[in-house]
Steps between C-alpha positions, in 0.01 A plus 500: 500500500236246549588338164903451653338321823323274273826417297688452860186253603523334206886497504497329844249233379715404201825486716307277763343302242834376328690452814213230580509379127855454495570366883754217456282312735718201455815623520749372800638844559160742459379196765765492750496880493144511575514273802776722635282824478228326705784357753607829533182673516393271742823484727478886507175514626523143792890713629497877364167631533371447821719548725749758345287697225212532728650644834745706280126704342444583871880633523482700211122626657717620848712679281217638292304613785669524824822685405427778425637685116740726690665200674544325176617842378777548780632154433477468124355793362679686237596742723617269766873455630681303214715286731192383706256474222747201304663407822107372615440372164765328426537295844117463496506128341700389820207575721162401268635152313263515250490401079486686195106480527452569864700869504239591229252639762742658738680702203194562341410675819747687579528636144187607470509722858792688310826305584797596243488326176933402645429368828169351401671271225811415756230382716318296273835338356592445904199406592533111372897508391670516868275289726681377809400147427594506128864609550510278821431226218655602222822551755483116613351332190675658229794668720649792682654637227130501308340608802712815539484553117145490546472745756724738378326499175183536612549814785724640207230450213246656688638814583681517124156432326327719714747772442506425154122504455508867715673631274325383160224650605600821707355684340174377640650406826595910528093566415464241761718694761368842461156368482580339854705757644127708550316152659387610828626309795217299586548399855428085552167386651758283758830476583690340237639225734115366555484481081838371522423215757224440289653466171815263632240299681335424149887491320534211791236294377628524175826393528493212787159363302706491193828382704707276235562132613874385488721283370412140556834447653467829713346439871704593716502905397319823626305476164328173538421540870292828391360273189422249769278752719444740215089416570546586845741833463211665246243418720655692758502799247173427452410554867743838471209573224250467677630682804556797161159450399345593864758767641580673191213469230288520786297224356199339785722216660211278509511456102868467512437239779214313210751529255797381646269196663387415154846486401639258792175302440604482126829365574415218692190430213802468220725273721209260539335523152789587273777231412702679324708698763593785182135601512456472858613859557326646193197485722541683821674765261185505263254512854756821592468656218152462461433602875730826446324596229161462679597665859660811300261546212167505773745697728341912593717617754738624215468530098858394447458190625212393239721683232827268583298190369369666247844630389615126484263395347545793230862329440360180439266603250775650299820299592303134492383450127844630377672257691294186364586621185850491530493214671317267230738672253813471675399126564371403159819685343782439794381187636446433854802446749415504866570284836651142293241548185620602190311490173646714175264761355492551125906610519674184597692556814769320300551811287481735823817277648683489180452880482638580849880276461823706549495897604425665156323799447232294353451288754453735751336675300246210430468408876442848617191488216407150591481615849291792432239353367510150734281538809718392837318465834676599780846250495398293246735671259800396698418030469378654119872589421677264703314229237627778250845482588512139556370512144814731399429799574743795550560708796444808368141398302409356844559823683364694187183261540492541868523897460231512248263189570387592874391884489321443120260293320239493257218523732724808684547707160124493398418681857791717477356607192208627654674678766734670365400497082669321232825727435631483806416121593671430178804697634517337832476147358781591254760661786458175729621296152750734463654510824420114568702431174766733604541295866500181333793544304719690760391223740582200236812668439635547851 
């Protein structure tokens, strides 16, 4: 035994050693590609991190803590009502608006308080593919026609894998059942519509923070007059927050108070010191975050309270570090394609757009597996393929790519992975090819 870890030491060393020795240092391509996985890496932390990964932990911690097993049980448990469990999953996207990366948490939590493996999966496939905001796009950038595609697809995909996955494994999904049918009904510690305020307060935050900007044409429309006050609108969740924080986690109003004073006080410190106006907000949300974390973690009054911070920050410890490893890979192999920037990884995006011409099998195929891997933030897949199909691009890879691309990615698999194991990661990624294929030729042949 000890003699093997020496051999895997030394294995390691060797492999390390001649990737160094043999870096093509000078080479144009190994070059570019390695500028593009620091662009990336450091896009994803200035836009992604911050103000979507961070208040999504403290989602996932609500659902962790505050609802109760039994309530995830009646909703998605294996035992629960079919027809609601995918009809909630599957529509779920519409309401949180978030990426491949930022579900991670909020699947990873219900999962692990004994959702169904079926309506678990449909609701992390929903969870990034059906976003109000990214079919609103999709529908006036690339189309009706794409946008209904799209949303078809994607309500359709979820409850189909999810099914699908069900009944793969039902056999553990029927020890599942009869292991939950004897869970005693553990009555809430408060009503469910306190947790719920709660929790849509935070989903809020999350999505008006995050709120897209629009076309540079577009200013006239509902959507850039919200992206005009978007500041204002989640600061008024905020307040709704704090008003939780008092009345329903029964947290001393005086700290909530100091915290949210340290938060206006931050806001006006960023508008005076910070030119930038992208990092301007990263502040107050850090100085939020920060002062949430203190007022609840020092909090006695109740247990839970301390243990919903610590719960987020248990997601970050295991969620985080994945991520930045998909993301350097997915850069240094993919490239990095976001807002007008777009530098080629090692695979040429040349190759990727001669790959995705016409409606053949292989095409769709190869965009469905392009757009697995890729990492999309929230609508940045849909100005992505409208360069794609500008660049020829079919209609069917572009729906197969727009199928496949949002709800997976690199970063996304390797967390899966540790969620739900190996086998049946492997299975998921391979039925959202499948059936992302599949659309993409009916669609290009319509």
């Amino acid at each position: 035994m000890e003699s093997r870890k020496e051999l895997k030491t030394l294995l390691w060393i060797v492999v390390v050693f001649a990737a160094i020795f043999f870096m093509p240092v000078g080479n144009d391509t190994f070059m570019t590609a390695i500028y593009a996985t620091f662009d990336l890496s450091k896009w994803y932390a200035q836009e992604h991190v911050i103000l979507c990964l961070l208040p999504a932990f403290f989602i996932a911690g609500v659902i962790s803590i505050f609802v109760s097993q039994g309530a995830v049980l009646k909703y998605f448990g294996a035992n629960a009502k079919k027809w609601l469990a995918y009809s909630v999953a599957s529509v779920s996207g519409a309401i949180l608006a978030v990426c491949s990366c930022t579900i991670l948490p909020l699947f990873s939590s219900i999962y692990k308080r004994g959702a169904g493996l079926g309506p678990a999966v449909a609701f992390l496939y929903s969870g990034p593919a059906i976003s109000i905001l990214s079919i609103i796009l999709t529908a006036r950038i690339l189309g009706a026609e794409m946008g209904i595609a799209r949303t078809i697809g994607a309500v359709s995909f979820s409850i189909i894998i999810g099914l699908a996955m069900s009944f793969i494994y039902r056999k553990e999904e029927r020890a599942k059942r009869e292991e939950q049918m004897n869970f005693p009904d553990i009555p809430e510690k408060r009503p469910m519509s306190q947790t719920s305020f709660h929790f849509f307060t935070l989903v809020a935050i999350l999505v008006f923070a995050n709120w897209g900007r629009p076309a540079a044409d577009d200013t006239t429309s509902a959507w850039f007059y919200i992206f005009s006050y978007k500041w204002n609108i989640t600061g008024a969740f905020a307040l709704m927050l704090c008003y939780s924080l008092v009345k329903i986690l029964k947290i001393k109003w005086q700290w909530v108070l100091a915290a949210a004073a340290a938060t206006v006080v931050s806001v006006f410190t960023a508008n005076e010191f910070i030119e930038n106006p992208v990092f301007r907000p990263l502040v107050p949300m850090v100085v939020g975050i920060i002062s949430l974390s203190v007022i609840t973690l020092f909090d006695r009054n109740d247990d839970d309270n301390r243990e919903w911070t610590l719960s987020a920050w248990g997601f970050a410890k295991q969620i985080i570090p994945l991520l930045a490893i998909g993301v350097v890979t997915a850069g240094f192999l993919l490239g990095s394609t976001h807002d007008s920037t777009s530098i080629p990884g090692v695979i040429p995006n040349s190759w990727i757009e001669w790959a995705v011409g016409g409606n053949s099998l292989l095409s769709n195929l190869f965009a469905s597996v392009v757009g697995a891997f890729m990492y999309f933030a929230t609508l940045t897949e849909v100005p992505i393929i409208q360069g794609l199909l500008a660049s020829g691009m079919g209609k069917g890879p572009a729906l197969a790519l727009l199928l496949a691309g949002p709800s997976l990615s690199l970063p996304n698999m390797l967390v899966i992975r540790q969620v739900m194991g190996t086998k049946k990661t492997v299975v998921f990624v391979l039925l959202v090819m499948l059936m992302a294929t599949i659309s993409g030729m009916i669609y290009g042949a319509l």
